[in-house]
C-alpha positions as CSV (number, residue, x, y, z in Angstrom):
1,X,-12.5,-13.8,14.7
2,X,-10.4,-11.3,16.2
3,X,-8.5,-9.2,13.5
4,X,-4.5,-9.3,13.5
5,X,-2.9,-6.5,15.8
6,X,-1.1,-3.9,13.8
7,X,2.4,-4.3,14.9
8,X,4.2,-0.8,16.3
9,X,7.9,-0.4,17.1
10,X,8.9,2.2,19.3
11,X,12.2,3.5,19.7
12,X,13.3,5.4,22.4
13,X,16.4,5.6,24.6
14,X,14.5,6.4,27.7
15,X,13.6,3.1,29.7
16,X,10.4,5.6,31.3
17,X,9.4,6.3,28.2
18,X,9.3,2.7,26.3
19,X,7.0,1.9,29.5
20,X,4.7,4.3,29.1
21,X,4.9,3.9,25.3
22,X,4.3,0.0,25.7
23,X,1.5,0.4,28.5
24,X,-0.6,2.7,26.4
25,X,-0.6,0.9,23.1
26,X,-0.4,-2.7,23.9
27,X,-4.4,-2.7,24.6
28,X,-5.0,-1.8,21.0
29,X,-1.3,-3.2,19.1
30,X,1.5,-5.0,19.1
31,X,4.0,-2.9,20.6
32,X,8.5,-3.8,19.9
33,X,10.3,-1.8,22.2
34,X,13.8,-0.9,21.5
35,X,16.2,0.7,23.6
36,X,18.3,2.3,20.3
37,X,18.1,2.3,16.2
38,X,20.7,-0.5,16.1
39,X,18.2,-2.7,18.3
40,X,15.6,-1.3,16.3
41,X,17.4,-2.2,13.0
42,X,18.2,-6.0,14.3
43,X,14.2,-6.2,15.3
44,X,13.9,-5.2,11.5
45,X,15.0,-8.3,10.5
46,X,12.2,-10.5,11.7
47,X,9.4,-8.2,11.9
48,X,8.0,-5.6,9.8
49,X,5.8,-2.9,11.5
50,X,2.8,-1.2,10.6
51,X,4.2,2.1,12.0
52,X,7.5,3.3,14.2
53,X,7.4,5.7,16.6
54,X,11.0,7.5,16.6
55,X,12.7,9.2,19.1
56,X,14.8,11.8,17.9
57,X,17.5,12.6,20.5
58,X,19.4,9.5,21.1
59,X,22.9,8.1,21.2
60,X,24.9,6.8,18.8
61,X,22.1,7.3,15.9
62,X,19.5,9.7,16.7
63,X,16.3,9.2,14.9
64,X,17.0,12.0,12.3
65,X,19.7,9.5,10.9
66,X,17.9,5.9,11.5
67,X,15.4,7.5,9.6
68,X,17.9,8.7,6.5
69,X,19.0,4.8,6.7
70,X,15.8,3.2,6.5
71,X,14.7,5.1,3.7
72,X,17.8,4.1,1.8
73,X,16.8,0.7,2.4
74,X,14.0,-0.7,-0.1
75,X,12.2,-3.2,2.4
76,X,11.4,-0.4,4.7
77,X,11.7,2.8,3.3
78,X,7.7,2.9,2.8
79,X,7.4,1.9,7.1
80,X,5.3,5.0,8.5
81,X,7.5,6.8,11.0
82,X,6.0,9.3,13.7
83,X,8.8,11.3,15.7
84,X,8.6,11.4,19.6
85,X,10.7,14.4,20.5
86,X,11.1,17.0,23.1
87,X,12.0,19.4,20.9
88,X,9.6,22.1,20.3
89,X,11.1,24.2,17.9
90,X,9.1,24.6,14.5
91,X,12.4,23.7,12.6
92,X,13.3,20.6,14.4
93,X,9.5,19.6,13.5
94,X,9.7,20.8,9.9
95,X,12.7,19.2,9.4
96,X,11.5,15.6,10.4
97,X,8.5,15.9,8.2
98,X,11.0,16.6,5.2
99,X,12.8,13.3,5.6
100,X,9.4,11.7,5.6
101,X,7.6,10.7,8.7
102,X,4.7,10.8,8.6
103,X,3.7,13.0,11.9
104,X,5.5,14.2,14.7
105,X,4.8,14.4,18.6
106,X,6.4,16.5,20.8
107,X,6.8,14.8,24.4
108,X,5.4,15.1,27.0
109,X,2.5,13.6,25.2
110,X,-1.4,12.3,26.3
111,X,-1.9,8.7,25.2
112,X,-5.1,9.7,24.0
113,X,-3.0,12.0,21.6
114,X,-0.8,9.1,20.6
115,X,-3.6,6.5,20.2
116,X,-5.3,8.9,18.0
117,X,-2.6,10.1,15.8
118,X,-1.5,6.5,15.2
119,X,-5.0,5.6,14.5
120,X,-5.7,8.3,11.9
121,X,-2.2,7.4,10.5
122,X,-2.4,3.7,10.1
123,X,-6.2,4.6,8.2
124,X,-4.7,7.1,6.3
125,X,-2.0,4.5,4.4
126,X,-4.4,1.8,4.5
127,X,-6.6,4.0,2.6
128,X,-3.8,5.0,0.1
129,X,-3.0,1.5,-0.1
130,X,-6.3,0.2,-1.1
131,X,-6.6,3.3,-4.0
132,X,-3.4,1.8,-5.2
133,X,-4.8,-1.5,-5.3
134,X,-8.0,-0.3,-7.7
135,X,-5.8,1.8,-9.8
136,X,-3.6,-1.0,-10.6
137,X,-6.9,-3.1,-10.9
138,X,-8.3,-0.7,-13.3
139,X,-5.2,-0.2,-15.2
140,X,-5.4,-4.2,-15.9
141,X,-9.7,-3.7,-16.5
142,X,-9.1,-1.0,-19.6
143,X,-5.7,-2.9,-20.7
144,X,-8.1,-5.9,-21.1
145,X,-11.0,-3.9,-22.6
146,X,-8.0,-2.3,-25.2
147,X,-7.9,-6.1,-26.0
148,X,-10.9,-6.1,-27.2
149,X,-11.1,-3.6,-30.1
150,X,-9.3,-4.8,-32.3
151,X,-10.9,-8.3,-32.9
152,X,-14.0,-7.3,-32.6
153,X,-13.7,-4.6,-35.2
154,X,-11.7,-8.0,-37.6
155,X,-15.0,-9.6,-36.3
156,X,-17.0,-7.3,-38.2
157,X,-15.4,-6.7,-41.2
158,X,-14.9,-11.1,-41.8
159,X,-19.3,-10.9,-41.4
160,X,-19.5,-7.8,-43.7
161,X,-17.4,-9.9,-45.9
162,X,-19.5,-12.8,-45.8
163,X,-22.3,-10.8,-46.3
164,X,-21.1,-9.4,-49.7
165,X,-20.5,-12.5,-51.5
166,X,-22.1,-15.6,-53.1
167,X,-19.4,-18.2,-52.9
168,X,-20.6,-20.4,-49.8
169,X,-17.1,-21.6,-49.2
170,X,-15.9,-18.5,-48.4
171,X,-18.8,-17.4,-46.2
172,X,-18.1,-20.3,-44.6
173,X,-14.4,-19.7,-43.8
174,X,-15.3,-16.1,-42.6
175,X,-18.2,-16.7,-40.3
176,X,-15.8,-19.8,-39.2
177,X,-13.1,-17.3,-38.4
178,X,-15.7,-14.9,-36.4
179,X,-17.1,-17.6,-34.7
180,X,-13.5,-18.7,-33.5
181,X,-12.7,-14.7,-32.5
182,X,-16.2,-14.3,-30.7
183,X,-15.0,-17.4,-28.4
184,X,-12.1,-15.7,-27.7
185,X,-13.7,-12.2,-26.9
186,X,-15.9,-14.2,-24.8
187,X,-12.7,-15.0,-23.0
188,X,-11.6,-11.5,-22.3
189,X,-15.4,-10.6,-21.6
190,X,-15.6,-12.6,-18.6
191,X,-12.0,-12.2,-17.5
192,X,-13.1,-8.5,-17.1
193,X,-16.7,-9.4,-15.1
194,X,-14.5,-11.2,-13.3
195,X,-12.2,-8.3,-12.4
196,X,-15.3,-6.0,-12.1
197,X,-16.8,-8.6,-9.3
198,X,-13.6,-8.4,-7.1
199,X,-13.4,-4.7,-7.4
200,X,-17.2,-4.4,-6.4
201,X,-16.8,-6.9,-3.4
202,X,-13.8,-4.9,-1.8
């Protein structure tokens, strides 16, 4: 089964270059033109991209500010933004990595540039995305495993009880009270083989 196509906006004032944009990528993506950030913005509320690709120099909003906006905004201030810019001055560059795209192209561009520095992007978070996953897996693992201590260690201390005495009524209720502990330890054992599969299958 062919896998889902990542989904790319691109944003761009220039007809020509939404054209070129859209013929180069839509082999490999889902490619949203939009002629400005306030079509961009109104595409935002239907779809959410895997990555934009930003003009900077347009009308109305340039991309320096559509990208202030949307990182304001919770539901998309983590969308990976590469700028498309003909600006080739080290400060203009410099200063749309600062407000937090994620790489920026300086036009005119090869579409074997673009393909690959989109490619190498959208691995790049999906990579960070998964660690993010097993860390908050592994968080849950070792809370689960802190679980444990604690009965285990009332666990011993009701046998070492039972061990030291002669009434058989009370060795009765202690090793009733382990046995009841155990099954729930047993519990939290195999709730964490179960985390420990999923983590080894990913």
């Amino acid at each position: 089964m062919k896998p889902e196509q990542k989904k790319i906006f691109v944003v761009d004032d220039s007809n020509t270059c939404l054209t070129a944009c859209k013929n180069s990528l839509k082999p490999h993506y889902a490619v949203y033109p939009a002629i400005s950030a306030a079509k961009m913005f109104g595409l935002l509320e239907h779809i959410i991209p895997d990555l934009i690709l930003m003009d900077v120099d347009m009308p109305e909003m340039n991309g320096y500010e559509a990208v202030g906006r949307l990182k304001k905004i919770d539901a998309y201030k983590n969308i990976p933004i590469i700028f498309l810019s003909g600006r080739v001055d080290p400060v203009s560059e410099v200063f749309g990595l600062n407000m937090g795209a994620v790489d920026y192209i300086h036009k005119p561009f090869a579409d074997e540039l673009l393909l690959k520095r989109i490619k190498t992007n959208i691995s790049l978070i999906e990579t960070h995305k998964m660690l993010e996953d097993r860390n908050k897996s592994m968080e849950e693992l070792f809370s689960k495993c802190s679980e444990i201590t604690t009965p285990l260690n009332n666990t011993i201390e009701m046998l070492n009880t039972a061990m030291t005495v002669d009434d058989e009524q009370i060795i009765k209720k202690h090793i009733n009270e382990a046995h009841t502990v155990i099954k729930d330890l047993l519990t939290h054992v195999n709730s964490i083989f179960d985390i420990s599969k999923t983590e080894k299958n990913k």
